[in-house]
N, C-alpha and C positions, 0 to 999 in steps of 0.2 A: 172299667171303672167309670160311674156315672161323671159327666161335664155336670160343673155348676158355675153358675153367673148369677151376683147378687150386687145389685145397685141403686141409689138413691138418686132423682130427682127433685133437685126445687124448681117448686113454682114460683113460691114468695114465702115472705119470712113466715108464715102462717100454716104453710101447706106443701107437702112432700108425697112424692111417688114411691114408696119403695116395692124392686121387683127384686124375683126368687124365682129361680129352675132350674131343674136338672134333669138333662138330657144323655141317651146310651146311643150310641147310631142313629142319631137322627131324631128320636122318638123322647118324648118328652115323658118324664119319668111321675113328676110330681112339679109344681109352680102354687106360688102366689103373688099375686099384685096388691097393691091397695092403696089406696088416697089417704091419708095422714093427715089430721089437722088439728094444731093445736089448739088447745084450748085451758085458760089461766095457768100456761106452763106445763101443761100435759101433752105430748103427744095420742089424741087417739084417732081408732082404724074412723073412717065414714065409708067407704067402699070398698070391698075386697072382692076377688075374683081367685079362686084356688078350686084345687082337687083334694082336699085333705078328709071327705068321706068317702073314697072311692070312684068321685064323678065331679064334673065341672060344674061351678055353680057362684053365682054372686050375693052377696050378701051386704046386704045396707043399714047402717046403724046409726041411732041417735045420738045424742050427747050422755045419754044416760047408761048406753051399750045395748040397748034394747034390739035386736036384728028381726030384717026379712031376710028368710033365702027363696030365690030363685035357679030351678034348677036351668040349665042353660042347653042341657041335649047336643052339645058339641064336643070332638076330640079336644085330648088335652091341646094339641097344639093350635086351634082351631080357636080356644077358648083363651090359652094364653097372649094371642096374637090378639083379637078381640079385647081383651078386658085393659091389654097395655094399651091402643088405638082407645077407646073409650076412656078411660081414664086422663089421655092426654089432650084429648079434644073437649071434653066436659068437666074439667075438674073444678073449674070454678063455680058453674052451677049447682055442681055435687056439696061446695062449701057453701053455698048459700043455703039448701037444702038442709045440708047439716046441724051450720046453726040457728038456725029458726028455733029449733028448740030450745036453746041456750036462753033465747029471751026468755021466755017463759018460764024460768024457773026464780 
C-alpha cells in the first residue's frame, strides 16, 4: 500500500507551498509540489512541479492560468526533491514573476 505525505507551507500571508507524494518501497509513485499565491482571495497554482502525464515536468503560470511546461528529464524522485528545493529557495521571485501580470490587467 502506497505511503502518502501531503503538506502545506507558508511563506507569507500571500503565498504557500503545497506538497503531494506517494511512495511503494522507496520509489516514488506519483508527486506534486507547487507555489500558491493568492490573488484578490484566490488561491492560484504559479509553479508546479508533478508527474501527472507520465514523466517529471514543471509548469509556470500566469495570473490568467495561461502555462509553460518544461519537461525536466529527471526520475520522479529526483524531480520531487528538485522542485520542493526550488520552490523553497525561490518562491518569492516566483511571486514577483507571477504578479507582474496582475498589473496589467
Amino acid at each position: 500500500m502506497p505511503r502518502k505525505v501531503d503538506f502545506v507551507v507558508i511563506f507569507d500571508n500571500e503565498v504557500r507551498k503545497r506538497h503531494y507524494h506517494e511512495t511503494e518501497k522507496g520509489k516514488v509513485l506519483y508527486f506534486v509540489v507547487q507555489l500558491e499565491v493568492r490573488v484578490k482571495n484566490d488561491w492560484k497554482v504559479a509553479v508546479r512541479y508533478d508527474c501527472s502525464h507520465g514523466f517529471s515536468h514543471m509548469d509556470k503560470y500566469d495570473t490568467k492560468g495561461n502555462k509553460t511546461k518544461e519537461t525536466l528529464n529527471l526520475s520522479f524522485e529526483t524531480a520531487l526533491t528538485y522542485g520542493d528545493w526550488d520552490i523553497n529557495k525561490n518562491w518569492l521571485s516566483y511571486k514577483k514573476e507571477f504578479l507582474k501580470g496582475e498589473n496589467n490587467e
